[in-house]
BALOBA-1460 file (C-alpha; in Angstrom, 3 decimals):
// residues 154
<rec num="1" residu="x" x="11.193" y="13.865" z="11.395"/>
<rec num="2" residu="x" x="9.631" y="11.873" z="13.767"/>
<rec num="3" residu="x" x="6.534" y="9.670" z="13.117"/>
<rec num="4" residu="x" x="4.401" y="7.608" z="15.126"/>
<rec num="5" residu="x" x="3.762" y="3.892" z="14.421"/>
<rec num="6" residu="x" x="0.708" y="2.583" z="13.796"/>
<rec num="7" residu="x" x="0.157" y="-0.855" z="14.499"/>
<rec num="8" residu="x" x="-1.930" y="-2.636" z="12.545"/>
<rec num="9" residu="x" x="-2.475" y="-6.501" z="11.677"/>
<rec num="10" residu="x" x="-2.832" y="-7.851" z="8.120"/>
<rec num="11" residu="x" x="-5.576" y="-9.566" z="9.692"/>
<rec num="12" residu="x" x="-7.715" y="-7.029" z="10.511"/>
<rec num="13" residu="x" x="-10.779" y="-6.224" z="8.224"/>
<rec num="14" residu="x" x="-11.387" y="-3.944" z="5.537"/>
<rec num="15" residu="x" x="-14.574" y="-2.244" z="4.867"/>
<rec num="16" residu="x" x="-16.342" y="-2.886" z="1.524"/>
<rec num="17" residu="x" x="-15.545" y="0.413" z="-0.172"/>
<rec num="18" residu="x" x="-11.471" y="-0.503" z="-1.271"/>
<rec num="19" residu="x" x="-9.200" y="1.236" z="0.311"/>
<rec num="20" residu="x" x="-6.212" y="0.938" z="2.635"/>
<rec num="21" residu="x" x="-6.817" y="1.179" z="6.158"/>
<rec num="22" residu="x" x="-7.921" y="4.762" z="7.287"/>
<rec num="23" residu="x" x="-7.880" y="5.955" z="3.645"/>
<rec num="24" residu="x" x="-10.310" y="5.672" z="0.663"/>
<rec num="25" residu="x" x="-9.655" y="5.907" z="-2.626"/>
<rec num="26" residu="x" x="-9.901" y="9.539" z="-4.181"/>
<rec num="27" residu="x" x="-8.879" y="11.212" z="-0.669"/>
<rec num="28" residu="x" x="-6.906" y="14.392" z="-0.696"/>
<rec num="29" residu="x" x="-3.869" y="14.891" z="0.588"/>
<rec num="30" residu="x" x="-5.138" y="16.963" z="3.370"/>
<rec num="31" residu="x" x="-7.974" y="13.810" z="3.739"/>
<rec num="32" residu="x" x="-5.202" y="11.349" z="3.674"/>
<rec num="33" residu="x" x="-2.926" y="12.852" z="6.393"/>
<rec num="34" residu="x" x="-6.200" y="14.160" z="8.613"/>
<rec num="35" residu="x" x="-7.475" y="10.236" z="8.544"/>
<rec num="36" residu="x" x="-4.346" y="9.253" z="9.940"/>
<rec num="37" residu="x" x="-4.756" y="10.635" z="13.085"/>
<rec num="38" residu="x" x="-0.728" y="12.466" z="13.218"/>
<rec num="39" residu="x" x="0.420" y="8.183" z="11.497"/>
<rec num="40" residu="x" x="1.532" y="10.202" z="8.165"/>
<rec num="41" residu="x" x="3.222" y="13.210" z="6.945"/>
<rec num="42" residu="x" x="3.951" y="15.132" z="3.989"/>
<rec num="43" residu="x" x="6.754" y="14.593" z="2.240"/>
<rec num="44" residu="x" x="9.503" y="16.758" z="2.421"/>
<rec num="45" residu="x" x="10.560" y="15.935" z="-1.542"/>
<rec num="46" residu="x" x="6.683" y="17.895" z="-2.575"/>
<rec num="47" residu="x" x="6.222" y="14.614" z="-4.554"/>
<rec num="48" residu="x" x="8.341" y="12.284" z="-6.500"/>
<rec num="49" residu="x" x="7.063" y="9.750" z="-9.031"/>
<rec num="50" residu="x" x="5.987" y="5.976" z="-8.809"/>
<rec num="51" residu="x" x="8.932" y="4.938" z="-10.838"/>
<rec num="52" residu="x" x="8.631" y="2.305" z="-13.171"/>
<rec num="53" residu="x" x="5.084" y="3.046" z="-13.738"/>
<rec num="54" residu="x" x="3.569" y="3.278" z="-17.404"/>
<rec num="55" residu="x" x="2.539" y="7.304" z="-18.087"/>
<rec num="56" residu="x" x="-1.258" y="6.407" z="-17.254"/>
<rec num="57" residu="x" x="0.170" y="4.676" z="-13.951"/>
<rec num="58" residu="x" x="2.069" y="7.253" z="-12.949"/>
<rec num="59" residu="x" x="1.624" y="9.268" z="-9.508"/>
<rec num="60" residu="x" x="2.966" y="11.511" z="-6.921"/>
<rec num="61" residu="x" x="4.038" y="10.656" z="-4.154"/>
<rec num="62" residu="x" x="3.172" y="13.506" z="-1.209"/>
<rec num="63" residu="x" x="2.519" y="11.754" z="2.225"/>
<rec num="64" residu="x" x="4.019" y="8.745" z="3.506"/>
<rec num="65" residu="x" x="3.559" y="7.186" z="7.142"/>
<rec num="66" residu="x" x="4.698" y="3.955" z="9.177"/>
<rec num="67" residu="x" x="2.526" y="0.731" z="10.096"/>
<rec num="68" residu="x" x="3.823" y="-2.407" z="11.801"/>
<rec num="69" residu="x" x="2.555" y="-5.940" z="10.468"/>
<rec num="70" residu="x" x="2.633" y="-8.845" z="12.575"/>
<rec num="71" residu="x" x="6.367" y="-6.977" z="14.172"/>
<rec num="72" residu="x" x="7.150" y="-6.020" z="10.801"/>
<rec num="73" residu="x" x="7.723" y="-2.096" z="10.354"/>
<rec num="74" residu="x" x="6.823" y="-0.535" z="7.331"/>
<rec num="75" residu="x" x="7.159" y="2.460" z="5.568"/>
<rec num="76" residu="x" x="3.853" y="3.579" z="3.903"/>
<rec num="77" residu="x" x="3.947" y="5.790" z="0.629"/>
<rec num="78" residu="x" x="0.803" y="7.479" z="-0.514"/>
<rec num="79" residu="x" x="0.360" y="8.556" z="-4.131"/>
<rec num="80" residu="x" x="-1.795" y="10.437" z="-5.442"/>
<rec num="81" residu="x" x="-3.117" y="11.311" z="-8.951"/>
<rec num="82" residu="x" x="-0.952" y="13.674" z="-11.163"/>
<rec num="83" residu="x" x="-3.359" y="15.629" z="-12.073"/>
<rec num="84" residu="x" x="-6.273" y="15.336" z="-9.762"/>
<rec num="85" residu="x" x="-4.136" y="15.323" z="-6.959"/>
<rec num="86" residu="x" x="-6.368" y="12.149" z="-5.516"/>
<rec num="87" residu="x" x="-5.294" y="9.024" z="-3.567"/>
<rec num="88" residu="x" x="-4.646" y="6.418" z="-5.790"/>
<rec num="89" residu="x" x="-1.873" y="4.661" z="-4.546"/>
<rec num="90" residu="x" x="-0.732" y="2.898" z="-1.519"/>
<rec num="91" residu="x" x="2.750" y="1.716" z="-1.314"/>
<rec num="92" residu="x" x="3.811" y="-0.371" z="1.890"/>
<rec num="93" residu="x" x="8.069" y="-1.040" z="1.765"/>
<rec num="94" residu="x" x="9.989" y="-3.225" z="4.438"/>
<rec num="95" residu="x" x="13.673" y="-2.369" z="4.952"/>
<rec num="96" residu="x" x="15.831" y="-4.319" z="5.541"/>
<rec num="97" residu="x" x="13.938" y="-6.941" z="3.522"/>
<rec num="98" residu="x" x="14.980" y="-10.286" z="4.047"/>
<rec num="99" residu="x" x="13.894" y="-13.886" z="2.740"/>
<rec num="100" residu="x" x="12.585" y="-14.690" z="5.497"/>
<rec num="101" residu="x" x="10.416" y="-11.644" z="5.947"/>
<rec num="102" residu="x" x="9.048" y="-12.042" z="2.354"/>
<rec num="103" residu="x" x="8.012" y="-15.560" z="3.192"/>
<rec num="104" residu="x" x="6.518" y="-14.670" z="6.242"/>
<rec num="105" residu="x" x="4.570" y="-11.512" z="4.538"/>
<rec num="106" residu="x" x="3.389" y="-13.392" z="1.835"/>
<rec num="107" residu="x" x="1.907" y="-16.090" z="4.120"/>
<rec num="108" residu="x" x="0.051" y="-13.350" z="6.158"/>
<rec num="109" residu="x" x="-1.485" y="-11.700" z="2.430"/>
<rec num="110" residu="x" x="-2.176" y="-15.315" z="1.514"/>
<rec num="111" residu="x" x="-4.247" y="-15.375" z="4.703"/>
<rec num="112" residu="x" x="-5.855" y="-12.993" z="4.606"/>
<rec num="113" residu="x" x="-6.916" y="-12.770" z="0.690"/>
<rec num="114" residu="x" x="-6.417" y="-16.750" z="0.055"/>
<rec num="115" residu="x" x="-4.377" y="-18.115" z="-3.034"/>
<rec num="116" residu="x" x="-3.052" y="-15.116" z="-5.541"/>
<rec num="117" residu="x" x="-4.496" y="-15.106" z="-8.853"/>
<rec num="118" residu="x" x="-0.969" y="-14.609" z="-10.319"/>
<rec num="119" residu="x" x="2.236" y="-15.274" z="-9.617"/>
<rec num="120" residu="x" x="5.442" y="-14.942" z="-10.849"/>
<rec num="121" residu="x" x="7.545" y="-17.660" z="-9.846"/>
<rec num="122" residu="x" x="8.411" y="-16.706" z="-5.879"/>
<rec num="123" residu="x" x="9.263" y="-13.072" z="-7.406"/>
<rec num="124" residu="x" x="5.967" y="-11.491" z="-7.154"/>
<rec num="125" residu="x" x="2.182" y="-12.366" z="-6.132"/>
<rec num="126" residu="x" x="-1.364" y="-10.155" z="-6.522"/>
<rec num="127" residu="x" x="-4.448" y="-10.922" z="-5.219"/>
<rec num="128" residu="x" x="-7.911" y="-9.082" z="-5.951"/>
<rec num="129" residu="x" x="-9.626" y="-8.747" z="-2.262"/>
<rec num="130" residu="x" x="-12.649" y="-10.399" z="-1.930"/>
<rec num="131" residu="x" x="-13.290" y="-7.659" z="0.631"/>
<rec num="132" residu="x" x="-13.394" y="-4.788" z="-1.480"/>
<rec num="133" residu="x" x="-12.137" y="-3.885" z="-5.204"/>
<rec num="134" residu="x" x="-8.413" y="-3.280" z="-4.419"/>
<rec num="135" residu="x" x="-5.566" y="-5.468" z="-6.505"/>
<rec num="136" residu="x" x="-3.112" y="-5.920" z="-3.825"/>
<rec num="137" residu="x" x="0.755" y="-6.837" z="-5.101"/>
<rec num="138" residu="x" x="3.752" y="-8.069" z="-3.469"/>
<rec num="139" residu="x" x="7.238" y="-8.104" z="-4.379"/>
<rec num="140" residu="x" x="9.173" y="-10.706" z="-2.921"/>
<rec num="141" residu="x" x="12.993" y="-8.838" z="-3.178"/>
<rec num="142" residu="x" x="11.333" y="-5.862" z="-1.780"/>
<rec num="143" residu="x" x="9.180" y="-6.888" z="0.802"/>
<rec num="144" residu="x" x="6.666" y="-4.459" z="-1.089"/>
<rec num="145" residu="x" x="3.244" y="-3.958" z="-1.447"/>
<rec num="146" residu="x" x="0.804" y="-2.091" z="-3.398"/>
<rec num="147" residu="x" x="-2.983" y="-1.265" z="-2.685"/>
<rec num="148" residu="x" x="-4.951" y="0.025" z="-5.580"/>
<rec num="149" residu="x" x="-8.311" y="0.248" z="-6.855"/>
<rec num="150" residu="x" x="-9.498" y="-2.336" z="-8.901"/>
<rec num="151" residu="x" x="-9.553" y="-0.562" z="-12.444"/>
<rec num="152" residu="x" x="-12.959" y="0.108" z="-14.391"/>
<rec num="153" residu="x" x="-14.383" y="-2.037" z="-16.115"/>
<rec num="154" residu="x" x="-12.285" y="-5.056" z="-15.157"/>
């Protein structure tokens, strides 16, 4: 399956609705992959789970795409609701990951957003944008991270 690259830096700007790039939060699939301009695809699995997830966390995973970060390629997941079938999930994965990728990653998020408000030892980091209401999280040992709307309420 071949799939073209977008390239994108971390450093860019985000709009002040909270999203991830091209997307917005509550996009179909159809939305998603339209938006993208031919940068994702559907899945050929028709959706596997965010593993790990609590039930209410849990979504679907039905497109996924590539982006480059400061020479960094990514794989981009997008997961959507299981039962409205809406965007709620953006998943960014570097393989192979090493140290000094996750260093360098999290010094581009810390950047961009400025200090996390949690942390968990070198392991993990999330920020809350100031840009728009997304909770951003990174995994160190995966070089992961995850875009998500800022739940209700908090």
């Amino acid at each position: 399956m071949a799939a073209l690259a977008v390239v994108a830096a971390v450093m860019e700007p985000v709009t002040a609705l909270g999203n991830w790039q091209y997307t917005r939060w509550g996009m179909t699939l159809v939305q998603v992959v339209a938006a993208s301009h031919g940068t994702a695809w559907l899945t050929e699995d028709n959706g596997s789970y965010l593993r790990y997830m609590p039930n209410r966390d849990k979504a679907l995973l039905l497109a996924k795409g590539q982006v480059a970060i400061d020479n960094l390629q990514f794989l981009v997941g997008f997961y959507f609701d299981t039962v409205t079938r809406r965007l709620v999930n953006v998943f960014l994965t570097l393989d192979p990951c090493s140290k000094t990728d996750a260093y360098e990653i999290k010094r581009l998020l810390a950047i961009k957003y400025g200090s996390p408000r949690a942390t968990f030892y070198d392991l993990t980091a999330e920020w809350v944008s100031p840009l728009s209401p997304d909770i951003i999280t990174f995994v160190a040992s995966s070089c992961s991270i995850s875009y998500k709307p800022v739940p209700a309420g908090l």
